[in-house]
PyMOL CGO cylinders between C-alpha atoms (Angstrom):
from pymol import cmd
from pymol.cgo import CYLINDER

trace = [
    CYLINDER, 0.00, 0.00, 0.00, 1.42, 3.38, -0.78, 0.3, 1, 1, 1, 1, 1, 1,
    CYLINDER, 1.42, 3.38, -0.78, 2.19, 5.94, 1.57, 0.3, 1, 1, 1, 1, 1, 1,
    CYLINDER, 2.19, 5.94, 1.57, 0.22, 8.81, 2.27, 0.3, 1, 1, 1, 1, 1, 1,
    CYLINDER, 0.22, 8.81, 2.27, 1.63, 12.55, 2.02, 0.3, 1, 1, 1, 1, 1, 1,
    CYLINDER, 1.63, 12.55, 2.02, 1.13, 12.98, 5.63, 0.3, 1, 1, 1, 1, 1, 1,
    CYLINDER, 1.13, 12.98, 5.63, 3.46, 9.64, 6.35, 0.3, 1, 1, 1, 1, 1, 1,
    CYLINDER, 3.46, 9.64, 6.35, 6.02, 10.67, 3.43, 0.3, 1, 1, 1, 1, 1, 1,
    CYLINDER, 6.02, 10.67, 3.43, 5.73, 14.21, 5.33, 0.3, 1, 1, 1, 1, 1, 1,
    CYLINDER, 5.73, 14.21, 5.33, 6.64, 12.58, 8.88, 0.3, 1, 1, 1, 1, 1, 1,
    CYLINDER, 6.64, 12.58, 8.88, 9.09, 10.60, 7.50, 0.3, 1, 1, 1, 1, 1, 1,
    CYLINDER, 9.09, 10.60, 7.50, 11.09, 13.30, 5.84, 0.3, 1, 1, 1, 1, 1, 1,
    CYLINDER, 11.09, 13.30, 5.84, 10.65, 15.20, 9.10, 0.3, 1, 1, 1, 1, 1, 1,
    CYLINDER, 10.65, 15.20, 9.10, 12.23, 12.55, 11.43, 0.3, 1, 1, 1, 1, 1, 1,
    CYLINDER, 12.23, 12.55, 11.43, 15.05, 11.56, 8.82, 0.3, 1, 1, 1, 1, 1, 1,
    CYLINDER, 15.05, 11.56, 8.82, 16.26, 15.09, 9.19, 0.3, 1, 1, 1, 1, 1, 1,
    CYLINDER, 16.26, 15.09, 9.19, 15.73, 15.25, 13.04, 0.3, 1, 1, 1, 1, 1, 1,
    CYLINDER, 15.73, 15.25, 13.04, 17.79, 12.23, 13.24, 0.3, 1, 1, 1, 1, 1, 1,
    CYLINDER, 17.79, 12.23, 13.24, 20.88, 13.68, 11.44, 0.3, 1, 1, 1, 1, 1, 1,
    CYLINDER, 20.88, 13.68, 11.44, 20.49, 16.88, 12.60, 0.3, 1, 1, 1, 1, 1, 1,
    CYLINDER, 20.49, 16.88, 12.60, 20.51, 15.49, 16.36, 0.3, 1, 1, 1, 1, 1, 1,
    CYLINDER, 20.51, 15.49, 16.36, 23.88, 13.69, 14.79, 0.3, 1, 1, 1, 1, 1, 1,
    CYLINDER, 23.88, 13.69, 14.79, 25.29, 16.61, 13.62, 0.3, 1, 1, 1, 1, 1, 1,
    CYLINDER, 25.29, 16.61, 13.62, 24.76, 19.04, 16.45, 0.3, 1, 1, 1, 1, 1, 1,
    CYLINDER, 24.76, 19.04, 16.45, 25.78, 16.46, 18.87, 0.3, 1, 1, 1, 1, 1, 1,
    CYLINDER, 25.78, 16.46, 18.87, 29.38, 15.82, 17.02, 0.3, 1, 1, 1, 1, 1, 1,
    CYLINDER, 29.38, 15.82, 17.02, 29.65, 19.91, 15.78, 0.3, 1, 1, 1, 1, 1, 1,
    CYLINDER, 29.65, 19.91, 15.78, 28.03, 21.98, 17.92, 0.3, 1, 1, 1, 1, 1, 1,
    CYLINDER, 28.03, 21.98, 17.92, 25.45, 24.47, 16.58, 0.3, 1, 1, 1, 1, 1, 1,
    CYLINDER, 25.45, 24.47, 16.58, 27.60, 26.83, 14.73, 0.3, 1, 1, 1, 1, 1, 1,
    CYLINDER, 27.60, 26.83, 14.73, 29.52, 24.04, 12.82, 0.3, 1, 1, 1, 1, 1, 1,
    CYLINDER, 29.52, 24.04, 12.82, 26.66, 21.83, 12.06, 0.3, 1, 1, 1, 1, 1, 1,
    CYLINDER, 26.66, 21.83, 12.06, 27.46, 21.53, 8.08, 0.3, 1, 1, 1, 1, 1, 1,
    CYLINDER, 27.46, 21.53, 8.08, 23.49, 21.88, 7.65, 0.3, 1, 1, 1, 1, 1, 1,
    CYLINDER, 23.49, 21.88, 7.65, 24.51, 20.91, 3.60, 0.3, 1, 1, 1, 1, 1, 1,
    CYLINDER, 24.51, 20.91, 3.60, 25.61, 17.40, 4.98, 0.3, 1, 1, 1, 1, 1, 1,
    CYLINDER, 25.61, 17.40, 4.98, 22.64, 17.14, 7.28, 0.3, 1, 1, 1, 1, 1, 1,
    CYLINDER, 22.64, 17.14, 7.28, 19.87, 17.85, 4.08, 0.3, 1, 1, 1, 1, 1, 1,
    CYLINDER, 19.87, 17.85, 4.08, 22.55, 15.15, 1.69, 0.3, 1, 1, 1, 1, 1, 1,
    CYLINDER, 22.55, 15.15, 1.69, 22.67, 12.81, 4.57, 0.3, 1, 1, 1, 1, 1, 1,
    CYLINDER, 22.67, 12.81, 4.57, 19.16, 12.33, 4.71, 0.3, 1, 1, 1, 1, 1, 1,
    CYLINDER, 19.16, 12.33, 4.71, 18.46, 12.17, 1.38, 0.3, 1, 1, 1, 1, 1, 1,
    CYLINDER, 18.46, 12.17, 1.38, 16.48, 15.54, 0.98, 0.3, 1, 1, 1, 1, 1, 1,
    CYLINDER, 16.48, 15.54, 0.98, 16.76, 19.21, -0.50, 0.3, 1, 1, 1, 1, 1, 1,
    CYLINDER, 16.76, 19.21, -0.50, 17.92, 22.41, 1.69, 0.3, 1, 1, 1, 1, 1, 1,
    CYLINDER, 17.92, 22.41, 1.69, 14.02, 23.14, 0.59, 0.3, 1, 1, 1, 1, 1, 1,
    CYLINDER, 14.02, 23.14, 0.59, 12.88, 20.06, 2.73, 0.3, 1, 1, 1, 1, 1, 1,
    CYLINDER, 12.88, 20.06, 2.73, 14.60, 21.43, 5.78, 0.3, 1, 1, 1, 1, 1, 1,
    CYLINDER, 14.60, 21.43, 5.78, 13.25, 25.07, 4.91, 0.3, 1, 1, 1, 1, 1, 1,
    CYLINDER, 13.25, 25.07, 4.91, 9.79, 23.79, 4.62, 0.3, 1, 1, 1, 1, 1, 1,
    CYLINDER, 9.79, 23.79, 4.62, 9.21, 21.29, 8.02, 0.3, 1, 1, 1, 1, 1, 1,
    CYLINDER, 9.21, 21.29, 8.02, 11.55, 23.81, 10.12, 0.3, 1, 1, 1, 1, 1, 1,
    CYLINDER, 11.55, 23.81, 10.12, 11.60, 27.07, 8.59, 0.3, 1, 1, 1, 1, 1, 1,
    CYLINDER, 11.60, 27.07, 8.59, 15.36, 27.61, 9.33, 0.3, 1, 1, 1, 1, 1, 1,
    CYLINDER, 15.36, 27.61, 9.33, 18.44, 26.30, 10.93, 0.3, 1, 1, 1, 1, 1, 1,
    CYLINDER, 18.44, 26.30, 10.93, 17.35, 27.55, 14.44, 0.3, 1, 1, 1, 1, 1, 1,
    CYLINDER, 17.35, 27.55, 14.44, 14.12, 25.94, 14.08, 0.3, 1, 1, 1, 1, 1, 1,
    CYLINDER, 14.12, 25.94, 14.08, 15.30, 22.82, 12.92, 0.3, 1, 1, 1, 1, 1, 1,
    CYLINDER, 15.30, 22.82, 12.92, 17.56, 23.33, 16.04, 0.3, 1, 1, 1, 1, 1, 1,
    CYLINDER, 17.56, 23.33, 16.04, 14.13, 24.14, 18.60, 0.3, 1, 1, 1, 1, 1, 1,
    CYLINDER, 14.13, 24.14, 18.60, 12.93, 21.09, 17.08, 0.3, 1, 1, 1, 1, 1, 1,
    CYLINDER, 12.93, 21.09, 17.08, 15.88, 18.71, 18.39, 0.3, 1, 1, 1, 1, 1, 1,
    CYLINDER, 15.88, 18.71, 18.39, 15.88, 20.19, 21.58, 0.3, 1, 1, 1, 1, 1, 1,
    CYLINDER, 15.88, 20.19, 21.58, 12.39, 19.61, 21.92, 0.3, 1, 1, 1, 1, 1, 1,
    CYLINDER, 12.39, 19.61, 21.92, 12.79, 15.73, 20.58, 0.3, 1, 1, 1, 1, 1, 1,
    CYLINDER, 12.79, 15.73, 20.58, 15.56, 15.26, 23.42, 0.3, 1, 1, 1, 1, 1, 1,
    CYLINDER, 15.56, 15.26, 23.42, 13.25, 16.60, 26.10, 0.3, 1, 1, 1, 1, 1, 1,
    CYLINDER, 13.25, 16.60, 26.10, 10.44, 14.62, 25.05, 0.3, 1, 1, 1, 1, 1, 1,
    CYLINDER, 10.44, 14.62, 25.05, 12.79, 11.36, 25.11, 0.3, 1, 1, 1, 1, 1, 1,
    CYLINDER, 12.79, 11.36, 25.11, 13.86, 12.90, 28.46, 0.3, 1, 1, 1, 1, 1, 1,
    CYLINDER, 13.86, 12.90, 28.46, 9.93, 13.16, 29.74, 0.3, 1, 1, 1, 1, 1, 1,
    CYLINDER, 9.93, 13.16, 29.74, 9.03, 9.71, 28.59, 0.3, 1, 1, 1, 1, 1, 1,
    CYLINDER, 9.03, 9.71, 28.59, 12.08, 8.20, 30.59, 0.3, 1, 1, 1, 1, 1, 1,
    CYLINDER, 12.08, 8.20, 30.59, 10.92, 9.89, 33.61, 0.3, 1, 1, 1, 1, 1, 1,
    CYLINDER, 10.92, 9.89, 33.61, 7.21, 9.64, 32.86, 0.3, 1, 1, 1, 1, 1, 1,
    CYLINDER, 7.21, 9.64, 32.86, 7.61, 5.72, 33.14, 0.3, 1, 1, 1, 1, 1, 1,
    CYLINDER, 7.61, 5.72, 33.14, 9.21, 6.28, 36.15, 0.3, 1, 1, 1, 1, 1, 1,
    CYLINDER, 9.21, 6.28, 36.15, 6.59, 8.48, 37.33, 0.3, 1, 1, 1, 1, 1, 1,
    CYLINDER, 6.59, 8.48, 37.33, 3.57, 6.00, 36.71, 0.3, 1, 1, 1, 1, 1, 1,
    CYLINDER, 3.57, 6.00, 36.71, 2.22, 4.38, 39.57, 0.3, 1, 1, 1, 1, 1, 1,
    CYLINDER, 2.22, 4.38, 39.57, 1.21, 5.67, 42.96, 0.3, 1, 1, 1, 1, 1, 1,
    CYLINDER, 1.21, 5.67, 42.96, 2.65, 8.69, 43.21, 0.3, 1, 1, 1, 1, 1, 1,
    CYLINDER, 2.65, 8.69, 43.21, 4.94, 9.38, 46.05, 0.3, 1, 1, 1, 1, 1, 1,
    CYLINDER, 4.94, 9.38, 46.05, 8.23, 11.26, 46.76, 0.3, 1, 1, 1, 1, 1, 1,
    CYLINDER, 8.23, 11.26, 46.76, 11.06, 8.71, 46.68, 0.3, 1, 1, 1, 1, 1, 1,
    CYLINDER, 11.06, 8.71, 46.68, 9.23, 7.77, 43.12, 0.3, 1, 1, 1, 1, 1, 1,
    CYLINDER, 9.23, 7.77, 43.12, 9.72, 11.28, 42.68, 0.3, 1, 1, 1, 1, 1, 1,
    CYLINDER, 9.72, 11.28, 42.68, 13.02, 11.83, 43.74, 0.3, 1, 1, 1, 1, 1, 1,
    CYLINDER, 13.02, 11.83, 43.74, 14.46, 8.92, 41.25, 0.3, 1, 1, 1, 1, 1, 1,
    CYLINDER, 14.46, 8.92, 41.25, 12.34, 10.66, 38.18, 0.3, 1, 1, 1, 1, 1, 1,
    CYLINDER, 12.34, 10.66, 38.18, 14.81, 13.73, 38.92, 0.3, 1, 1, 1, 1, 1, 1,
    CYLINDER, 14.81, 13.73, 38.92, 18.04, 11.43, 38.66, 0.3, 1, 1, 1, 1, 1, 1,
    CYLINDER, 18.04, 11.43, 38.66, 16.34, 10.10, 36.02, 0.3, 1, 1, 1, 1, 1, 1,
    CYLINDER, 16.34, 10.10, 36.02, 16.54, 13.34, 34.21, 0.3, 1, 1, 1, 1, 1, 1,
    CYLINDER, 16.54, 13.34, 34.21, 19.76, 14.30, 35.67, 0.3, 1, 1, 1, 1, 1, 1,
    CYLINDER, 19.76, 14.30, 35.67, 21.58, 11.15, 34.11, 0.3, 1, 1, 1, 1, 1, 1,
    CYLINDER, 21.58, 11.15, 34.11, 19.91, 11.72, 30.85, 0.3, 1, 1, 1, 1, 1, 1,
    CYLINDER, 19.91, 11.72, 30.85, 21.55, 15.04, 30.79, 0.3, 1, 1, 1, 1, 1, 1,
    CYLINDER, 21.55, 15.04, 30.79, 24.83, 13.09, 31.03, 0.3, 1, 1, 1, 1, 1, 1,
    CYLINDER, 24.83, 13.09, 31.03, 24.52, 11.55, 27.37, 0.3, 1, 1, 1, 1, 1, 1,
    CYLINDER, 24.52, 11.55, 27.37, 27.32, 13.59, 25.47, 0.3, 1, 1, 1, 1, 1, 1,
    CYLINDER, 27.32, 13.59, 25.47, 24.85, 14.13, 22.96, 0.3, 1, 1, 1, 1, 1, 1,
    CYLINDER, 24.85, 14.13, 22.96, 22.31, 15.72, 25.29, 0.3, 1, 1, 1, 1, 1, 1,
    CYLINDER, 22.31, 15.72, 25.29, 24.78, 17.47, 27.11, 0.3, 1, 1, 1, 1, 1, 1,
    CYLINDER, 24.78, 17.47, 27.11, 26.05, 19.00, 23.74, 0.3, 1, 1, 1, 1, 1, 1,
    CYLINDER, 26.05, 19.00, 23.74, 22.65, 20.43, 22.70, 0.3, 1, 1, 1, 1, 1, 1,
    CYLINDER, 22.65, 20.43, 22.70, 20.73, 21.24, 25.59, 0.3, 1, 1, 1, 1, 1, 1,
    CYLINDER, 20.73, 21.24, 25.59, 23.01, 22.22, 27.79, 0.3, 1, 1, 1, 1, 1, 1,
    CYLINDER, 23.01, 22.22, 27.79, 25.87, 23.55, 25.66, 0.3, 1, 1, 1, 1, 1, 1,
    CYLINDER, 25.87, 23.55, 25.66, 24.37, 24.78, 22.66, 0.3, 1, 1, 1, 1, 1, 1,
    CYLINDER, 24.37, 24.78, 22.66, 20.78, 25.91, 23.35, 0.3, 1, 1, 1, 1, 1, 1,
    CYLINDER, 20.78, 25.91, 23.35, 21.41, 28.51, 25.93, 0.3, 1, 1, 1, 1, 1, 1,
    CYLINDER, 21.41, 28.51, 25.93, 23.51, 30.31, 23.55, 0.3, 1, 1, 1, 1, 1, 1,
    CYLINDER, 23.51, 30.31, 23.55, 21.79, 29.40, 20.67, 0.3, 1, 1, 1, 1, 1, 1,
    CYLINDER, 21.79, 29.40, 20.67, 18.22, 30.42, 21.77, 0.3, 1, 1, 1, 1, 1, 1,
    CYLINDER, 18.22, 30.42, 21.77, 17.02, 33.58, 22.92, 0.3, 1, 1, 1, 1, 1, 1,
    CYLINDER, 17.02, 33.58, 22.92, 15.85, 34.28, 26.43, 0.3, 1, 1, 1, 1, 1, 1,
    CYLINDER, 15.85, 34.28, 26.43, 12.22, 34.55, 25.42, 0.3, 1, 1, 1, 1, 1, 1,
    CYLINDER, 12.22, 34.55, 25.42, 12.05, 30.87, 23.40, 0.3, 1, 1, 1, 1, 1, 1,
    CYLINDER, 12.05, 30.87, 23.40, 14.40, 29.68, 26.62, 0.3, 1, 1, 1, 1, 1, 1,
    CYLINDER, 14.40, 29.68, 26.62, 11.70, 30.48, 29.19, 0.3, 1, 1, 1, 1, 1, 1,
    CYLINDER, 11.70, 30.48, 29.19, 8.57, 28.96, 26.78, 0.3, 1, 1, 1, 1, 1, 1,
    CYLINDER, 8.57, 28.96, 26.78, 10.99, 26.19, 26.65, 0.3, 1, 1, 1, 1, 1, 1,
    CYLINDER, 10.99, 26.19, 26.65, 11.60, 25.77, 30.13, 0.3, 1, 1, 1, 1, 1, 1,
    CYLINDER, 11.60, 25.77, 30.13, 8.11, 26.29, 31.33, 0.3, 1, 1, 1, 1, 1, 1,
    CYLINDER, 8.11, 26.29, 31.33, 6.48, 24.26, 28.64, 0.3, 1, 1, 1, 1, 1, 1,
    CYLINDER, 6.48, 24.26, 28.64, 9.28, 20.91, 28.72, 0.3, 1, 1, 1, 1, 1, 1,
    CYLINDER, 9.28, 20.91, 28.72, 10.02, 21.64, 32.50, 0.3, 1, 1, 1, 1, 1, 1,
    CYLINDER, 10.02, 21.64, 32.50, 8.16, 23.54, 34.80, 0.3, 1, 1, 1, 1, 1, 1,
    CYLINDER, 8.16, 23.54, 34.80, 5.03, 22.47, 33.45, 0.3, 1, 1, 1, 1, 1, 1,
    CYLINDER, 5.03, 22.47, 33.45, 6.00, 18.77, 34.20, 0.3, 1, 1, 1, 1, 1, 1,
    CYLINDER, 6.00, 18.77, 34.20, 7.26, 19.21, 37.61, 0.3, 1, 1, 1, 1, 1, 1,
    CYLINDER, 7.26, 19.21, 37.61, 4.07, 21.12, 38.68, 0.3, 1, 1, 1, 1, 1, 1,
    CYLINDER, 4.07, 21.12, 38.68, 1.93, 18.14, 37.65, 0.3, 1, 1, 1, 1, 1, 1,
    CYLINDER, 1.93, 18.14, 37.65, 4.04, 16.00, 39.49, 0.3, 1, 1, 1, 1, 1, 1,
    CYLINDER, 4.04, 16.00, 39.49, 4.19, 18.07, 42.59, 0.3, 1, 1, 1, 1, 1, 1,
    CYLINDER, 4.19, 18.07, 42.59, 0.14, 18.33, 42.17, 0.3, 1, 1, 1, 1, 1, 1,
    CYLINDER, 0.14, 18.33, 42.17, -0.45, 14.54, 42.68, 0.3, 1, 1, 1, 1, 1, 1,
    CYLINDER, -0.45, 14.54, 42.68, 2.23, 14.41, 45.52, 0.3, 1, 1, 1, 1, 1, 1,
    CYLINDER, 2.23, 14.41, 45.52, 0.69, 17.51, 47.02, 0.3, 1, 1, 1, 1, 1, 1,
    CYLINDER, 0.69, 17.51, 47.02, -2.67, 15.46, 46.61, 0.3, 1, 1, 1, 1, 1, 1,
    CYLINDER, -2.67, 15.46, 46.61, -1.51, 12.27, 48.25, 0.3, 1, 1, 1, 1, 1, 1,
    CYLINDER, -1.51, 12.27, 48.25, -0.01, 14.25, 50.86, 0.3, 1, 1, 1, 1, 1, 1,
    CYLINDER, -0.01, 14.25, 50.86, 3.44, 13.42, 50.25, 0.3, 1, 1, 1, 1, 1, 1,
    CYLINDER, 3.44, 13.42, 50.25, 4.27, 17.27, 49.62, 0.3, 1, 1, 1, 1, 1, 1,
    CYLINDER, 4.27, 17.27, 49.62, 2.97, 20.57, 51.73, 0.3, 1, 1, 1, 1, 1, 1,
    CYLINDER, 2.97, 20.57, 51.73, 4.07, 22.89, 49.16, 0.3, 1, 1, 1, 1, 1, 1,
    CYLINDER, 4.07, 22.89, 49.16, 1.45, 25.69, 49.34, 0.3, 1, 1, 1, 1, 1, 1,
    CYLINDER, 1.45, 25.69, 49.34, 2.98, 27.18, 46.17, 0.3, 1, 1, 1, 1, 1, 1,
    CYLINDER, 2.98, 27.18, 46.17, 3.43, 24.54, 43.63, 0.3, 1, 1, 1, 1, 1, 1,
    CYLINDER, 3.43, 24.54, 43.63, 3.49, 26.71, 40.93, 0.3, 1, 1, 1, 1, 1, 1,
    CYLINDER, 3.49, 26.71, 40.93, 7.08, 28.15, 42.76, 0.3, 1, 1, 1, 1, 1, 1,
    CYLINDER, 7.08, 28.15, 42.76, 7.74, 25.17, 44.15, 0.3, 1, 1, 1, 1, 1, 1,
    CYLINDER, 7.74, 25.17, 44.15, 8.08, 23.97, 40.34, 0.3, 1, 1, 1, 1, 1, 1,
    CYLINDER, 8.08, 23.97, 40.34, 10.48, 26.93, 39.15, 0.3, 1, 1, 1, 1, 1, 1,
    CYLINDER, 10.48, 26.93, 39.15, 12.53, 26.50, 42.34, 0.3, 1, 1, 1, 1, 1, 1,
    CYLINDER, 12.53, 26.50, 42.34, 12.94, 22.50, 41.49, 0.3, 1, 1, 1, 1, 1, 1,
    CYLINDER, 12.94, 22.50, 41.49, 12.90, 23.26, 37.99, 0.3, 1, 1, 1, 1, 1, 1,
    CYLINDER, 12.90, 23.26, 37.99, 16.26, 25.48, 38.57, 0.3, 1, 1, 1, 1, 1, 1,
    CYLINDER, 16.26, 25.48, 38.57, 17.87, 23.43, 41.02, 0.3, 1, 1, 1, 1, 1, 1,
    CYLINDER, 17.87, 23.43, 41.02, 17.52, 20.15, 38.31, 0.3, 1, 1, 1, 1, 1, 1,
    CYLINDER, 17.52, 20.15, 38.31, 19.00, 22.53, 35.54, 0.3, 1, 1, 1, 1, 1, 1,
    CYLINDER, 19.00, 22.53, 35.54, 21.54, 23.83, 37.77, 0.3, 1, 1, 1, 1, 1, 1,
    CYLINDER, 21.54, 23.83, 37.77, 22.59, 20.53, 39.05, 0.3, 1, 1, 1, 1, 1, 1,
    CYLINDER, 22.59, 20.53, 39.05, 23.00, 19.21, 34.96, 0.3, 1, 1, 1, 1, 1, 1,
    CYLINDER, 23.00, 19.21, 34.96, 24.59, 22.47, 33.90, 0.3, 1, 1, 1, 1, 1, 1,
    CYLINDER, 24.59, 22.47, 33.90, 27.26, 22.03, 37.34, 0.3, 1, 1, 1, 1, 1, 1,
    CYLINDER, 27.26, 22.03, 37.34, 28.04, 18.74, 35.70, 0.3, 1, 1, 1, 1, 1, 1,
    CYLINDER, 28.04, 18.74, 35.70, 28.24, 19.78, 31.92, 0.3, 1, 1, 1, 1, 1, 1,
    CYLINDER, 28.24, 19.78, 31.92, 31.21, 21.92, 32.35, 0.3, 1, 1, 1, 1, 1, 1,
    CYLINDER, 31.21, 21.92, 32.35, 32.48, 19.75, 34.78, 0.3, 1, 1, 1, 1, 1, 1,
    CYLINDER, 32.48, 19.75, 34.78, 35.83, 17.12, 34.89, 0.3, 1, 1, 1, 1, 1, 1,
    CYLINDER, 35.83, 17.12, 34.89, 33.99, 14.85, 37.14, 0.3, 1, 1, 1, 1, 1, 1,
    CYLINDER, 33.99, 14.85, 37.14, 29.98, 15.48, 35.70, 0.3, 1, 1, 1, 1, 1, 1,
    CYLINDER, 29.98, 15.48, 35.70, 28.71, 11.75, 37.24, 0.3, 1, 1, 1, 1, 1, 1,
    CYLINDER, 28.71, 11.75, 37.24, 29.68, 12.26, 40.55, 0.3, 1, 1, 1, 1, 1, 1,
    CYLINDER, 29.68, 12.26, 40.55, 28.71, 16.41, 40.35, 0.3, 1, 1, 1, 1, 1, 1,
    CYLINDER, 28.71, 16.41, 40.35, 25.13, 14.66, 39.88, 0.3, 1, 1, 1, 1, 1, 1,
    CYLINDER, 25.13, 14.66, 39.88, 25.53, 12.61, 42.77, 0.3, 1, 1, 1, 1, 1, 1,
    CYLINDER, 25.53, 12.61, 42.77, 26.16, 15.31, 44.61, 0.3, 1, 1, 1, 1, 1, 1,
    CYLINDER, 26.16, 15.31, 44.61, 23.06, 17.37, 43.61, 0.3, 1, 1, 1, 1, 1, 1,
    CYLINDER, 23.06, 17.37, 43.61, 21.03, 15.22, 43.76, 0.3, 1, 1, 1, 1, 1, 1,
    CYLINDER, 21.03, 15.22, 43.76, 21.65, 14.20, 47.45, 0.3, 1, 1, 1, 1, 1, 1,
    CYLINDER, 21.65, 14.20, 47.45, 21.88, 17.82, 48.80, 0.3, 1, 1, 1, 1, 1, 1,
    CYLINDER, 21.88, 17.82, 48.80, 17.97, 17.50, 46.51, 0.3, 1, 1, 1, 1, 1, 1,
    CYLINDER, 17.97, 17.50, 46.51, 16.45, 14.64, 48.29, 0.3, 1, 1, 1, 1, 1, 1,
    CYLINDER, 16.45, 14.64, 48.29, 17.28, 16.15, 51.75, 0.3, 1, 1, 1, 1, 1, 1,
    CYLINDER, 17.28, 16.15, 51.75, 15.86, 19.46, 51.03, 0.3, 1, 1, 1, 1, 1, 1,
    CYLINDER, 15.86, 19.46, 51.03, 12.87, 17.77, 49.48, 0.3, 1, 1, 1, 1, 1, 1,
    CYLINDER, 12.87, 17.77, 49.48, 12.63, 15.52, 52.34, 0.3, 1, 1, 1, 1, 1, 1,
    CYLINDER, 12.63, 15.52, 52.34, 13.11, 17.94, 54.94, 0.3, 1, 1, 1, 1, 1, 1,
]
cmd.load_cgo(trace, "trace")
């Protein structure tokens, strides 16, 4: 059976997410030969041009893949009854993930130079904040959290979790700088 433009459209679309993701990940942003990324998959500069608009927004779009990989892995770990040490091992969750040399390259590296501060903060509160207050809701509901203000209690976590991965991007040691955070995290949160 043939495929339909929408597939053919979706295909194209994750073919050039995929090397993309490649070649940010082994370049950086600025270097990314965006020529070998369109030849590599097969397509036309015009492909790119026409699912992402340009360079940057082909870039928005693999940050936004790699957090949504990110969510998932913490979204399994999530499921269940909700309660704080569950909690708790969805941030390491996240804070390994952040250790992948490709993810440390692009979101950590790249996209805070890359984006600007307004697409940073819908970013943030969209892929992050967002998250963590509908975590915090169903521990707050449970009574496994007093937070009063999740909505800041979400921000505050939300920059301590970012802080924590962006400690260990730039550091010699970044797997045991996340073992660090994340202890001094679980006994404030348990506190």
């Amino acid at each position: 059976m043939p495929r339909t433009n929408a597939e053919m459209s979706e295909s194209t679309r994750n073919e050039l997410l995929l090397r993309a993701r490649s070649a940010f990940a082994q370049h950086g942003y600025g270097d990314a030969p965006i020529e070998a990324v369109v030849r590599a998959a097969g397509m036309s500069k015009g492909a790119l041009y026409h699912h992402f608009g340009s360079k940057q927004g082909l870039f928005v779009a693999v940050v936004r893949d790699i957090a949504d990989e990110i969510t998932q892995r913490v979204g399994v770990r999530l499921s269940g009854a909700p309660s704080k040490a569950r909690f708790l091992r969805a941030c390491g969750d996240y804070l390994q993930a952040t250790l992948k040399p490709d993810v440390r390259r692009i979101l950590l590296i790249d996209a805070p130079a890359v984006l600007d501060a307004e697409q940073t903060q819908l970013l943030e509160s969209e892929l992050g904040v967002e998250r963590l207050r509908s975590a915090l809701l169903e521990l707050e509901a449970v009574g496994e959290v007093e937070a009063g203000d999740i909505e800041a209690l979400a921000h505050v976590l939300n920059g301590a979790l970012n802080g924590i991965a962006m400690w260990a991007a730039y550091h010699h040691a970044p797997a045991a700088v996340v073992k660090r955070g994340l202890k001094v995290l679980t006994n404030w949160l348990e506190g």
